[in-house]
N, C-alpha and C positions, 0 to 999 in steps of 0.2 A: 358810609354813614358812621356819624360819631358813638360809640357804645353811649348808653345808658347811663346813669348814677349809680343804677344796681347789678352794671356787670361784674363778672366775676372775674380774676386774673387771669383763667382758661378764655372766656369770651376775648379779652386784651389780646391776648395771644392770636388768636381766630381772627380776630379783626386789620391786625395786623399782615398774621401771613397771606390772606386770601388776599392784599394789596401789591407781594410782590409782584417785581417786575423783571423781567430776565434782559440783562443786555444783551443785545442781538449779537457784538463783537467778541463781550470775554463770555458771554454765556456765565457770567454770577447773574444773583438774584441782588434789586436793591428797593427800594421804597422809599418811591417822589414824596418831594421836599413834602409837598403842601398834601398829602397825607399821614405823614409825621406830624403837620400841625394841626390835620385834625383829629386826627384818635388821641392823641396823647393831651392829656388835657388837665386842668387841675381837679376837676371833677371827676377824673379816668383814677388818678393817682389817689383820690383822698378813698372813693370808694375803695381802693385796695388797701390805705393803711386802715378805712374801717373794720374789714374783715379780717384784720391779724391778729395774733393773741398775742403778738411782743408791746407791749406797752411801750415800751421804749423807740421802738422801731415806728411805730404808731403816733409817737410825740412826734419824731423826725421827718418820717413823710407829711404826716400832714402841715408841720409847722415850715417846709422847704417845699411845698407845691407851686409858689407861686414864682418861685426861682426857675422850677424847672422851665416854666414859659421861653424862661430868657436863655439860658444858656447849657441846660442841661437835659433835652427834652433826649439826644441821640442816646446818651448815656443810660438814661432809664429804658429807651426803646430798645436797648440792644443788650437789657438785661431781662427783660419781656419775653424778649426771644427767645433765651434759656430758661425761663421760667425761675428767676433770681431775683427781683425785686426785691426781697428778703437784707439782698446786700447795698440795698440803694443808700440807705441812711449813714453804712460806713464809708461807702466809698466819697459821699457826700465830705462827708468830717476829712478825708484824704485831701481832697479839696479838687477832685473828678469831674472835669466840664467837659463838653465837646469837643473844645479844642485841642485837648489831650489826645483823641482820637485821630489813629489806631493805635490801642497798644500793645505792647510788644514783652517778649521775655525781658528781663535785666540780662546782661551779658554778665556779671561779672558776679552771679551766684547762680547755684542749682537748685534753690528752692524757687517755686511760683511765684515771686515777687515780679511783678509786672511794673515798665515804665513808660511815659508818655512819646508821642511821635517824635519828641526833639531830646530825651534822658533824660532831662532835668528832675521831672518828676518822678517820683515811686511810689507805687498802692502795694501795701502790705495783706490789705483783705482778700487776697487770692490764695495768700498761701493757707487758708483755711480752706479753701478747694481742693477738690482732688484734681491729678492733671490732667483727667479726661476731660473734666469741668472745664478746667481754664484753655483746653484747646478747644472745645466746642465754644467756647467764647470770642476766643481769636480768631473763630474763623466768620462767627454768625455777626462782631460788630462791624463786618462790611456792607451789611446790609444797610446799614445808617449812613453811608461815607461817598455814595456817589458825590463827586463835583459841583459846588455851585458855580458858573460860570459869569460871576459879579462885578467885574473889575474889566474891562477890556485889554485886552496884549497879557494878562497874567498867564504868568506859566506853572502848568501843574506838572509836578514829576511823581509818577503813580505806579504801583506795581502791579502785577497781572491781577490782586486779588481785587481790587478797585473796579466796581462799575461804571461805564460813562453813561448818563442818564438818556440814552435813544431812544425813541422809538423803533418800533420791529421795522427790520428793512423790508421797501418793497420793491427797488428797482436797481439795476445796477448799471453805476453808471460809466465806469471806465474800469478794463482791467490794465493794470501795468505791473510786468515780470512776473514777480510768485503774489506779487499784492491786488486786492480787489476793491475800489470804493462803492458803497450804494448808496442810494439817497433814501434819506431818515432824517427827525430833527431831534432837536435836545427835547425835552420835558419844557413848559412853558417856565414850571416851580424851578427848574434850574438855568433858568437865561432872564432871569427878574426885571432886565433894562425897558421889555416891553415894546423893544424894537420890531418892526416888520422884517424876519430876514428868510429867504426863500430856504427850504429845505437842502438845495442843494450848496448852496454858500455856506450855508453852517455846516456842514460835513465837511468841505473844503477845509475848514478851519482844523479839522480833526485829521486830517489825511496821514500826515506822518503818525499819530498815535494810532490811527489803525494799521498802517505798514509795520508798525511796530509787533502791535498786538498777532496779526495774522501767523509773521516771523517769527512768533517767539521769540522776542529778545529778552522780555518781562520788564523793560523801561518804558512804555508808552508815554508820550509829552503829546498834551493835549492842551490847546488856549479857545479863544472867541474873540472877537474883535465887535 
C-alpha cells in the first residue's frame, strides 16, 4: 500500500523495506518494479521536501517531483534506503537518472567521487560523505537494479551484486554436473510483454546465468525471448 501524504521519511523507508524480495539464486534482496512505482510517488517526495528545514532543498524537491515519475524514481528509492534524501536535490543538479545506475568509485582518484555505469558521468556530492556512507550506498542501490526483461534476445551482463527478479523456487527441475535448475518465474513488473510463458520456459531462458551464478564465476548473462 502507498504511504500517505503525511508519512514521514522513516514510514518511506518501512514501506519500502518490508517490500523486499530475496533472489532465490544470488540471495540479494531487490524491490519489484511495480512497487517502486507505487510507493514512490510525487505525493511520497513532496511530503518529505515538506518536512525539511532546507529551504533550498525544499524548492528542489518539490519543484523536480514530477520528474522523478519519469526517470528518477530508482535514484531517490535508493537514497531512501540510506536515509539520504537530504542529497536528492544535488545529485539532481549532477544531472543523476536511473540510467546512471550502478555506480561505482571513479578509478582515477581517492576521494568519493562516484561515476556512472559507463564513466562518462561523475557525482561530486559523495565526496561530502563519509566512506562508510558511500559504501553503504553502493551496496543498498542494488536493490533498485534488478533486470527488466523488455526487449526480447537482449543480453544482460550483470555482476553477482545484481538480483534476477524470481520467484522463490519450488521445484527442481534438472540437476546437471555442479549446476542445479528449478522452476520459478520472473516478477510479472519485470517481463512487461504480457506474454503467457510457462514457468519452466522462462527459467530455461535463464539457465546459463544460473550455472553461472551457482559456480561462482560473478558474470551471470541472463536474456528472455
Amino acid at each position: 500500500m502507498e504511504p500517505s501524504a503525511k508519512a514521514t521519511p522513516v514510514d518511506l523507508y518501512k514501506a519500502l523495506r518490508k517490500k523486499l524480495t530475496t533472489c532465490p539464486l544470488t540471495h540479494v534482496d531487490f524491490l519489484p518494479l511495480d512497487i517502486l512505482q507505487e510507493v514512490i510517488t510525487v505525493d511520497s517526495i513532496r511530503a518529505y521536501a515538506g518536512r525539511n528545514s532546507n529551504p533550498e532543498l525544499l524548492s528542489d524537491l518539490a519543484d523536480s517531483a514530477e520528474e522523478v515519475l519519469f526517470n528518477t524514481k530508482k535514484v531517490y528509492a535508493s537514497l531512501v534506503f540510506i536515509q539520504r534524501q537530504s542529497a536528492f536535490g544535488a545529485l539532481l543538479s549532477e544531472g543523476l537518472i536511473d540510467e546512471d545506475l550502478p555506480l561505482s568509485r571513479h578509478s582515477d582518484t581517492s576521494t568519493d567521487v562516484l561515476c556512472c555505469r559507463n564513466g562518462i558521468k561523475t557525482f561530486e556530492t559523495f565526496q561530502g560523505w563519509s566512506s562508510f556512507e558511500t559504501d553503504i550506498y553502493l551496496e543498498k542501490q542494488y536493490h533498485l537494479l534488478a533486470p527488466v526483461f523488455d526487449i526480447p534476445g537482449r543480453h544482460f551482463d550483470l555482476s553477482p551484486n545484481f538480483a534476477l527478479p524470481l520467484t522463490p523456487m519450488r521445484e527442481e527441475i534438472v540437476k546437471i554436473s555442479n549446476s542445479r535448475v528449478y522452476k520459478c518465474a520472473i516478477y510479472p513488473a519485470h517481463y512487461p510483454h504480457g506474454a503467457k510463458v510457462s514457468a519452466k520456459s522462462t527459467i530455461s531462458d535463464l539457465v546459463e546465468g544460473v550455472r553461472l551464478i551457482i559456480k561462482g564465476t560473478g558474470r551471470p548473462s541472463s536474456g528472455s525471448n
